[in-house]
N, CA, C and O atoms as CSV, one atom per row, in Angstrom:
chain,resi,resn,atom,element,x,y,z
A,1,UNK,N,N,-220.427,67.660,-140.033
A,1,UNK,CA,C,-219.819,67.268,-138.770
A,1,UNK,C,C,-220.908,66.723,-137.845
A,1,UNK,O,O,-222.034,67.213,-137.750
A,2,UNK,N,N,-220.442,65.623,-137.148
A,2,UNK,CA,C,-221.615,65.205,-136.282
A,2,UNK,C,C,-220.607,65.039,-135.025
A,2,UNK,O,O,-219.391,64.924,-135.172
A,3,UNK,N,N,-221.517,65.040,-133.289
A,3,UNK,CA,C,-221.077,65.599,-132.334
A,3,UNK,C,C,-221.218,63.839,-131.790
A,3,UNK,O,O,-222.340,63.359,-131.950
A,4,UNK,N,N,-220.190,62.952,-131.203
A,4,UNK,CA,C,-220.566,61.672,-130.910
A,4,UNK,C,C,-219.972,61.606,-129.429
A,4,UNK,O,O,-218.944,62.234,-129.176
A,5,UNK,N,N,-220.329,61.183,-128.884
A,5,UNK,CA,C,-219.715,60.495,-127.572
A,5,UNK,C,C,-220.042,59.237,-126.948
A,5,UNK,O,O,-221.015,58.841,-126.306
A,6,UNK,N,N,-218.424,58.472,-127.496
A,6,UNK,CA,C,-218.176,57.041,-127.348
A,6,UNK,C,C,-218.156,56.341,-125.782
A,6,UNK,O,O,-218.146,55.194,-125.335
A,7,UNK,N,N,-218.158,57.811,-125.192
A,7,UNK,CA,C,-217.459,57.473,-123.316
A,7,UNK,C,C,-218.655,57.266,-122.608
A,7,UNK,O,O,-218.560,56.877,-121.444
A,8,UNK,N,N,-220.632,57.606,-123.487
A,8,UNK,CA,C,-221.443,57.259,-123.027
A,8,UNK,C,C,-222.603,56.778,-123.663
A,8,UNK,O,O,-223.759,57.174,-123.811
A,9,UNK,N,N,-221.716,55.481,-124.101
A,9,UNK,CA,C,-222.541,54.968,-125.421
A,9,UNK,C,C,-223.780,54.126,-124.714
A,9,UNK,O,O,-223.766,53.547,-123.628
A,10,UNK,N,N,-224.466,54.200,-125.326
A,10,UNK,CA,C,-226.483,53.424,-125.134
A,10,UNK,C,C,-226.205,52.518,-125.420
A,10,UNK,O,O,-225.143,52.558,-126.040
A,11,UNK,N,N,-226.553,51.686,-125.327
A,11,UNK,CA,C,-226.796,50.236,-126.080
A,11,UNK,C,C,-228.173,49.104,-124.912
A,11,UNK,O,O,-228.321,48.749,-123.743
A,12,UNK,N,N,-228.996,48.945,-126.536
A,12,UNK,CA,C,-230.570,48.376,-125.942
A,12,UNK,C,C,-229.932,46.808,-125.348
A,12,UNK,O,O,-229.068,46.063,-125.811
A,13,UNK,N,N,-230.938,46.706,-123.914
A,13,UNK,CA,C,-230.199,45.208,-123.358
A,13,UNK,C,C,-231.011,44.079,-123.729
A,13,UNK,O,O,-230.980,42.986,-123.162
A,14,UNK,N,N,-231.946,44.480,-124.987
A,14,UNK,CA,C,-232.864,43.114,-125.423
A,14,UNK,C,C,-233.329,43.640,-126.834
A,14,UNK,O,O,-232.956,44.646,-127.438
A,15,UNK,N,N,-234.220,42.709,-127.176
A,15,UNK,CA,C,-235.123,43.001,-128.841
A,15,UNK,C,C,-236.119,44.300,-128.273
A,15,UNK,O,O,-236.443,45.200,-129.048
A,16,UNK,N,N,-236.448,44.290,-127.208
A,16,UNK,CA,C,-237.599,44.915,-127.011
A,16,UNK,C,C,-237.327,46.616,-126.928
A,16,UNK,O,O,-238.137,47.454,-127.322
A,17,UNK,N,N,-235.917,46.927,-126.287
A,17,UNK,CA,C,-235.650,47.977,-126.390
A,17,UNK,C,C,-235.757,49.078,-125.270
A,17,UNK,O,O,-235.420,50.260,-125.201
A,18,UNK,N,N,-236.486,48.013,-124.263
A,18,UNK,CA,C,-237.042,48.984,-123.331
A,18,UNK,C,C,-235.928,49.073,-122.529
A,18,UNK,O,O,-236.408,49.785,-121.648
A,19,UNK,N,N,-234.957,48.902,-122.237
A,19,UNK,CA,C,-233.801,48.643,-121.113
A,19,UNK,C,C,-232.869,49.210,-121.472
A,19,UNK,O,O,-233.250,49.239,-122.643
A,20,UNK,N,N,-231.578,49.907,-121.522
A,20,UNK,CA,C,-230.774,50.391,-122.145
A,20,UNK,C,C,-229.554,50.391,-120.750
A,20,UNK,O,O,-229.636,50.515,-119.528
A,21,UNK,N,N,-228.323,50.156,-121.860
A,21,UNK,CA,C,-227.048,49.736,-121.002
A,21,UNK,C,C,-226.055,51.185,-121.474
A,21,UNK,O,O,-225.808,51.466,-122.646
A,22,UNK,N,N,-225.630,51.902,-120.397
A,22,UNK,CA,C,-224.542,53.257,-120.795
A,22,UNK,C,C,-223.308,52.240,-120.329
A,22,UNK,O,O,-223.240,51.539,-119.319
A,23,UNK,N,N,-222.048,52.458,-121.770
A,23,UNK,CA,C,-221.356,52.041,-121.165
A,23,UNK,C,C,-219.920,53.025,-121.764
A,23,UNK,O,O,-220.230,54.110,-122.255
A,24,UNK,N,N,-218.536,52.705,-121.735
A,24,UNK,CA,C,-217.581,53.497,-122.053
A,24,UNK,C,C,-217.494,52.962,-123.509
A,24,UNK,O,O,-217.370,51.738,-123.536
A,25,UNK,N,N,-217.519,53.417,-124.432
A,25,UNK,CA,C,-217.186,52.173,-125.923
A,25,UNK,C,C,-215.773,52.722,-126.695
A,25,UNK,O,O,-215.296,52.210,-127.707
A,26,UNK,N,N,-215.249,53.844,-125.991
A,26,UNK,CA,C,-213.934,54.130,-126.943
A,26,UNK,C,C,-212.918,53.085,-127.158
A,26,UNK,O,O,-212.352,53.034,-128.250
A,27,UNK,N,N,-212.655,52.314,-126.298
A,27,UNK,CA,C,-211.702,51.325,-126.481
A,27,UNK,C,C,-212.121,50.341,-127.066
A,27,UNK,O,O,-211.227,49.731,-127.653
A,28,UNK,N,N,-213.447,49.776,-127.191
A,28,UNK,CA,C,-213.649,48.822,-128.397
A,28,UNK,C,C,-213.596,48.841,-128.967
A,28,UNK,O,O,-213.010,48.051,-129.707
A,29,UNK,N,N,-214.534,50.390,-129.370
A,29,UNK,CA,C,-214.409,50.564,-131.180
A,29,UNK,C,C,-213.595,50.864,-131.628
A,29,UNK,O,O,-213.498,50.569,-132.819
A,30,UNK,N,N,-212.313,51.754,-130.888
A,30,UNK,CA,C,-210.953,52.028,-131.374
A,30,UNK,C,C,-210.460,51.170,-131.884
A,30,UNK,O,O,-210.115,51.159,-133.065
A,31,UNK,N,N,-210.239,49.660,-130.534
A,31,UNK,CA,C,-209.715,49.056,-130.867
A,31,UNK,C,C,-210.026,47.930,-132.523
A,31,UNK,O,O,-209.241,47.330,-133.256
A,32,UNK,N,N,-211.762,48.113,-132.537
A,32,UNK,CA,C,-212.298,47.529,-134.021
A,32,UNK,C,C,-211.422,47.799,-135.031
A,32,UNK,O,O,-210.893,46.890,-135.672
A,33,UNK,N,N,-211.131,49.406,-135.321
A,33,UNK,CA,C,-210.652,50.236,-136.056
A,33,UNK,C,C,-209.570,50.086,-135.976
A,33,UNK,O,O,-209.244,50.336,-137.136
A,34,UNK,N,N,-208.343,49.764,-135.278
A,34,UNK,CA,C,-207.141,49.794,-135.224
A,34,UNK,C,C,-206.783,48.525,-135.427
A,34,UNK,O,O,-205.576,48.482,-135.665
A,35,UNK,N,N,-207.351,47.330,-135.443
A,35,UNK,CA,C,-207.354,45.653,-135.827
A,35,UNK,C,C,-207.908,45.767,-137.071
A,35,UNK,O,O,-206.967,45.695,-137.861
A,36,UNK,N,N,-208.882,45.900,-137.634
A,36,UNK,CA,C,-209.545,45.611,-138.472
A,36,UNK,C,C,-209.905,46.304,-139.907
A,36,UNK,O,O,-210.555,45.835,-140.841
A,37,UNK,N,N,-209.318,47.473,-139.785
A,37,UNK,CA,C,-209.712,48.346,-140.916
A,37,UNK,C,C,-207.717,49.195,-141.418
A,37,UNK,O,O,-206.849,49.626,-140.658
A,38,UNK,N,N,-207.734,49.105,-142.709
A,38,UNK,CA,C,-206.267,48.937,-142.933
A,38,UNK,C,C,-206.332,50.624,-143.389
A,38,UNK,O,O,-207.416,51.061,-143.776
A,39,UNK,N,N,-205.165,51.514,-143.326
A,39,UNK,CA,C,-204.976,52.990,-143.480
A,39,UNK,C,C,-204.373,53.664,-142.745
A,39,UNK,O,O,-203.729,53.231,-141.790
A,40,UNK,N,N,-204.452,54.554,-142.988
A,40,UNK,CA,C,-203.499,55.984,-142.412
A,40,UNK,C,C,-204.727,56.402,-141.391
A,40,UNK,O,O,-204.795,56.130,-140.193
A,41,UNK,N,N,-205.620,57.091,-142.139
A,41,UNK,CA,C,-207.009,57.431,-141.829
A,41,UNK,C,C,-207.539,56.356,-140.890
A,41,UNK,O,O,-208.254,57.021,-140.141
A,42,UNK,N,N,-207.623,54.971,-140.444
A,42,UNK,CA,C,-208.195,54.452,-139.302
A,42,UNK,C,C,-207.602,54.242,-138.413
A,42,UNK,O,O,-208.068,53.539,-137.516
A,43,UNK,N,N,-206.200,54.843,-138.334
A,43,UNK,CA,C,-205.508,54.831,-137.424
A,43,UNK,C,C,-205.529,55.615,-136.490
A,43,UNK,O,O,-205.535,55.274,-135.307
A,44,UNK,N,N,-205.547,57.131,-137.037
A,44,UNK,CA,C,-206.054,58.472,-136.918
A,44,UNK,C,C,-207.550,58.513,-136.336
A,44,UNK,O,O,-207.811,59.088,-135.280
A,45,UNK,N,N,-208.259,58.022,-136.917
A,45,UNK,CA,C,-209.630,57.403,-136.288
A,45,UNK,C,C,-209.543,57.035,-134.789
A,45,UNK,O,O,-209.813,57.609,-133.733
A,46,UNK,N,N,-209.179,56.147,-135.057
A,46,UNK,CA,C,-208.929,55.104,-133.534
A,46,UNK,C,C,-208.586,55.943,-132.540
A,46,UNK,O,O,-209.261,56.118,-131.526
A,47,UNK,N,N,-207.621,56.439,-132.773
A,47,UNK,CA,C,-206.787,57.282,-131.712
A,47,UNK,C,C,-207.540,58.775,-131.482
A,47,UNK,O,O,-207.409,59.559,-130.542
A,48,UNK,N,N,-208.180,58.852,-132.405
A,48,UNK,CA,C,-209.024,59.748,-131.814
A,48,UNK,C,C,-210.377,59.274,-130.977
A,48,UNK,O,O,-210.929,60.084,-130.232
A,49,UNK,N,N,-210.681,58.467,-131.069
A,49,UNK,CA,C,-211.534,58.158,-130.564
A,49,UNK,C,C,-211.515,57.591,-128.849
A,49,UNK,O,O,-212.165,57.739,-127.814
A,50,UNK,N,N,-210.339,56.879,-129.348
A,50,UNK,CA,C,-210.109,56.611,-127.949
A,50,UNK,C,C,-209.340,57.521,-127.002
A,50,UNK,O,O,-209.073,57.095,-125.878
A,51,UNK,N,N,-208.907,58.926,-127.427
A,51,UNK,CA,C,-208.517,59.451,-126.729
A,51,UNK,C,C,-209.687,60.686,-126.443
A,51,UNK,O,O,-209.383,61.786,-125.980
A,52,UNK,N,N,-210.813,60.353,-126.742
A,52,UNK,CA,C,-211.572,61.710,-126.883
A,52,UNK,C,C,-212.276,61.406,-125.048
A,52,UNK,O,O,-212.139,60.418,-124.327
A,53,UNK,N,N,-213.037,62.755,-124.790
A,53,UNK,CA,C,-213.371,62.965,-123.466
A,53,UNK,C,C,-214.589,63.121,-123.144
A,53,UNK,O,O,-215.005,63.444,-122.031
A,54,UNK,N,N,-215.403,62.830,-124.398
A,54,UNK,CA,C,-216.534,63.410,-124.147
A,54,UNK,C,C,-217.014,63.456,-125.665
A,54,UNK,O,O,-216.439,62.846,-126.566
A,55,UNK,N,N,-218.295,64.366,-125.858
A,55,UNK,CA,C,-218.689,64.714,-127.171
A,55,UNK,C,C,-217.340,65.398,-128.128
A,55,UNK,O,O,-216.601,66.357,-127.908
A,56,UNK,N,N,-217.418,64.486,-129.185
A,56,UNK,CA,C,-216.103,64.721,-130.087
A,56,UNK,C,C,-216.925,65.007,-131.919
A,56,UNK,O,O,-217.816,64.397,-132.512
A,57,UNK,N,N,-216.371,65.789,-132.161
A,57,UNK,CA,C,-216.773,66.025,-133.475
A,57,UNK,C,C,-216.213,65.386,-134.561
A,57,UNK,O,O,-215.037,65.513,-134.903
A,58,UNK,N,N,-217.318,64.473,-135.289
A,58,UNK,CA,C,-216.483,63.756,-136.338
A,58,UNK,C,C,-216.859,64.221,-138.050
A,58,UNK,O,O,-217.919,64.753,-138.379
A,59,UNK,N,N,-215.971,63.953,-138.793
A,59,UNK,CA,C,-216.302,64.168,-140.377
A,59,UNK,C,C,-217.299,63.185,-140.388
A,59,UNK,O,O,-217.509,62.377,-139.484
A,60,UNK,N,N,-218.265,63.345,-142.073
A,60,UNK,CA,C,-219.044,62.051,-142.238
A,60,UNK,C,C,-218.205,61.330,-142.674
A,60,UNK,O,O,-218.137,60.301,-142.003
A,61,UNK,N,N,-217.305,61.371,-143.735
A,61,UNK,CA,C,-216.134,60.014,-143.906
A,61,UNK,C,C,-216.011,59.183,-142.882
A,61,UNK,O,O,-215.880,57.959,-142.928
A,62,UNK,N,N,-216.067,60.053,-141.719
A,62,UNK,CA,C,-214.786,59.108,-140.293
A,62,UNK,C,C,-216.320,58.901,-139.515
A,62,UNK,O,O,-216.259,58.637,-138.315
A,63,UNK,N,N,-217.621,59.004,-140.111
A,63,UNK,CA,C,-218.924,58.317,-139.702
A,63,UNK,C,C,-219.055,57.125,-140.080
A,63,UNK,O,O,-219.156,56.206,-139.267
A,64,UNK,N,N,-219.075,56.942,-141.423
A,64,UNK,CA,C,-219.262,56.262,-142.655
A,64,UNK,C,C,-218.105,55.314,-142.093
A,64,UNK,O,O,-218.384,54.130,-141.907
A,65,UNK,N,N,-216.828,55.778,-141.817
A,65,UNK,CA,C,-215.817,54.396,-141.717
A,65,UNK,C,C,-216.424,53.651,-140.074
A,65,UNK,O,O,-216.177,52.461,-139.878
A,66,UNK,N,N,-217.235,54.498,-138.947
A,66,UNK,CA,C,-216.986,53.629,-137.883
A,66,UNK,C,C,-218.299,53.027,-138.374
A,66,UNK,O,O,-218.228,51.811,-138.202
A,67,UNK,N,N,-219.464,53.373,-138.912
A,67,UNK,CA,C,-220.841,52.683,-138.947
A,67,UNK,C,C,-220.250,51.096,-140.238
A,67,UNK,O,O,-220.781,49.985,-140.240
A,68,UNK,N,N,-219.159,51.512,-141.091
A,68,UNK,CA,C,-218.842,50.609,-141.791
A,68,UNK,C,C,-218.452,49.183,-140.463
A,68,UNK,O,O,-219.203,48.220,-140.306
A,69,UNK,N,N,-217.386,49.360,-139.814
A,69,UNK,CA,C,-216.717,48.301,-139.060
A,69,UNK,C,C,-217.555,47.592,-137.908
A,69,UNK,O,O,-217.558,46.418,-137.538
A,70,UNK,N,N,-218.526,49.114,-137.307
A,70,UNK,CA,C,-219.394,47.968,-136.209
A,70,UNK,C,C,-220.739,47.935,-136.714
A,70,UNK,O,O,-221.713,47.765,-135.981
A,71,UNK,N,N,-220.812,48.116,-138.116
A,71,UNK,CA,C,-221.899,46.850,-138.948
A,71,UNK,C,C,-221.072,45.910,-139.054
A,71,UNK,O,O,-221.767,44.985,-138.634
A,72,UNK,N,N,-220.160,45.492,-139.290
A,72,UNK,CA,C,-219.654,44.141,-139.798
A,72,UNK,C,C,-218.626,43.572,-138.314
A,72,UNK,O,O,-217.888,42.591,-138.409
A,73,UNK,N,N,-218.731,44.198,-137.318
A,73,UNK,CA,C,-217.981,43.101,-136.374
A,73,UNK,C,C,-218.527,43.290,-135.407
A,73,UNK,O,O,-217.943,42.841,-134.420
A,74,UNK,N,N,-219.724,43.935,-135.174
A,74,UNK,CA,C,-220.681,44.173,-133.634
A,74,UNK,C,C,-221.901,43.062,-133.653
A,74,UNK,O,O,-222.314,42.606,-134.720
A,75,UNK,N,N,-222.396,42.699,-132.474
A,75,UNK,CA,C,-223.655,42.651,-131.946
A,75,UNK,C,C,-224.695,43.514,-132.683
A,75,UNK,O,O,-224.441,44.718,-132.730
A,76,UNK,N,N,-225.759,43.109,-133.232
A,76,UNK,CA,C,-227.137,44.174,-132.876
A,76,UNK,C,C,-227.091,44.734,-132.455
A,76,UNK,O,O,-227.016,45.739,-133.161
A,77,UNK,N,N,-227.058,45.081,-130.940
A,77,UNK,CA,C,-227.106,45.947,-129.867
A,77,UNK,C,C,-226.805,47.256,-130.312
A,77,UNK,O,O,-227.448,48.258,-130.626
A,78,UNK,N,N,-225.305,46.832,-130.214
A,78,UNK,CA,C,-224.390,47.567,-130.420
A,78,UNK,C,C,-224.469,48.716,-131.761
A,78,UNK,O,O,-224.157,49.902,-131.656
A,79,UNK,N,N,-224.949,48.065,-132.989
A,79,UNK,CA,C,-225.082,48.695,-134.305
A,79,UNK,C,C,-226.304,49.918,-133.840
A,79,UNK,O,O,-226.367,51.147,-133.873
A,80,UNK,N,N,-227.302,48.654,-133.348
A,80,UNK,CA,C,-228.466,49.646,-132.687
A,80,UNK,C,C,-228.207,51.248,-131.939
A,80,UNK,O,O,-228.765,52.307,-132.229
A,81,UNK,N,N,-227.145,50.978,-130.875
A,81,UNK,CA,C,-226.786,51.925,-129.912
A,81,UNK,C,C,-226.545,53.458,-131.300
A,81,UNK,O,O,-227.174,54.486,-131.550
A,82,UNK,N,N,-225.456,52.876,-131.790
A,82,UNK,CA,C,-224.506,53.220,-132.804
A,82,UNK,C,C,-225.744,54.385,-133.666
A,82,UNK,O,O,-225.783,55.615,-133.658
A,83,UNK,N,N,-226.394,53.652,-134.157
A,83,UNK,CA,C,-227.369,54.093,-135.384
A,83,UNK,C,C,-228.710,55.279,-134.483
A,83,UNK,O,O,-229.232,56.229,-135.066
A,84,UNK,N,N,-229.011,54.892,-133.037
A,84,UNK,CA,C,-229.955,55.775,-131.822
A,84,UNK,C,C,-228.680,57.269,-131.894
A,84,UNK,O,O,-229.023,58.452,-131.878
A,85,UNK,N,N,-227.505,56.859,-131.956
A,85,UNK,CA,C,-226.518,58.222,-131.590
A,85,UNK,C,C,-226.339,58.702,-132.428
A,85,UNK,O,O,-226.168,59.902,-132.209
A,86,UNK,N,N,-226.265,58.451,-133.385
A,86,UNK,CA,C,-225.936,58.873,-134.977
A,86,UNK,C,C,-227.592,59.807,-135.538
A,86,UNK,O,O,-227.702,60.958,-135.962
A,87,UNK,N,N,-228.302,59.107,-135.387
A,87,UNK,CA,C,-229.976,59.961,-135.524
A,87,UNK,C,C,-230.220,60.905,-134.292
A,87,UNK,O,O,-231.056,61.766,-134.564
A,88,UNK,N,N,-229.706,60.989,-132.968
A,88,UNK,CA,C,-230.054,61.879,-132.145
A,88,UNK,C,C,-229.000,63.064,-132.396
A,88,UNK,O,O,-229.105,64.202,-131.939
A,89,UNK,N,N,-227.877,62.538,-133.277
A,89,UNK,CA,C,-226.750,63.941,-133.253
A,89,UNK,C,C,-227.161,64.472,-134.225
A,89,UNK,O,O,-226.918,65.678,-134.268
A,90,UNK,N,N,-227.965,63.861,-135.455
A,90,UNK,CA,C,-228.500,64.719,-137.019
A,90,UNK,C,C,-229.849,65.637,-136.107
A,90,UNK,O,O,-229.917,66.866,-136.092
A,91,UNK,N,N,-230.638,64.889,-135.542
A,91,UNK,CA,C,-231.454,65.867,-134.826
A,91,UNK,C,C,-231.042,67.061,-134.254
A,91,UNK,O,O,-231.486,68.188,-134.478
A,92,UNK,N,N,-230.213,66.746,-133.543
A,92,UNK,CA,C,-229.341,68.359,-132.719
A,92,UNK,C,C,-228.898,69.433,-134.209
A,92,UNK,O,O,-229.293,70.578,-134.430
A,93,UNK,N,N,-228.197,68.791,-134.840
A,93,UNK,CA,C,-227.698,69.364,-136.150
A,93,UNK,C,C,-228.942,70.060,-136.741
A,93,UNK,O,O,-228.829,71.259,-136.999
A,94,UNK,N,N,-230.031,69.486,-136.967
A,94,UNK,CA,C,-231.293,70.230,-137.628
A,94,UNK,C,C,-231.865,71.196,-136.890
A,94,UNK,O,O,-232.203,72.272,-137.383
A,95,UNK,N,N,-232.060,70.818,-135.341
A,95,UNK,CA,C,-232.171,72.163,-134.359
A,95,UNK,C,C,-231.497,73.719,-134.819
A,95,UNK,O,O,-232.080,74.741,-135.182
A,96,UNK,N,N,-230.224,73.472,-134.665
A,96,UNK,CA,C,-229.838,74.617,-134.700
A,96,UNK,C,C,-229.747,75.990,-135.850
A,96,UNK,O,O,-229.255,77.061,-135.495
């Protein structure tokens, strides 16, 4: 299980990295997931995501499916943000 929160997503505002943009991302990526990826399961996804409030706990499957869709329909940035939250929540996970 990894701990994500879409409502205060990072994302770097250049190559360099030094700048960083917080913004809300549940409704994009929901919406990625609910356009773009066909199932029962990304539907379920979506809607969880976009209805979540905060840090939300996800399976790695339902990792694996969002890192699948915003590799293939995001910005850099964005994958970037994605991949900084995904390594800072395995860190917390190894903490404890």
């Amino acid at each position: 299980m990894r701990k994500l929160n879409f409502r205060e997503f990072s994302i770097p505002t250049g190559i360099t990295r030094k700048t960083r943009q917080v913004m809300d991302a549940r409704e994009p990526i929901a919406d990625l997931l609910y356009t773009r990826v066909n199932g029962i399961r990304a539907h379920h996804l979506a809607f969880k995501i976009f209805e979540s409030t905060g840090e939300t706990e996800f399976e790695e499957e339902e990792v694996e499916m969002i890192r699948a869709v915003v590799e293939r329909y995001c910005l850099p940035g964005v994958i970037d943000g994605l991949e900084d939250m995904l390594n800072k929540s395995l860190e917390t996970d190894k903490e404890k």
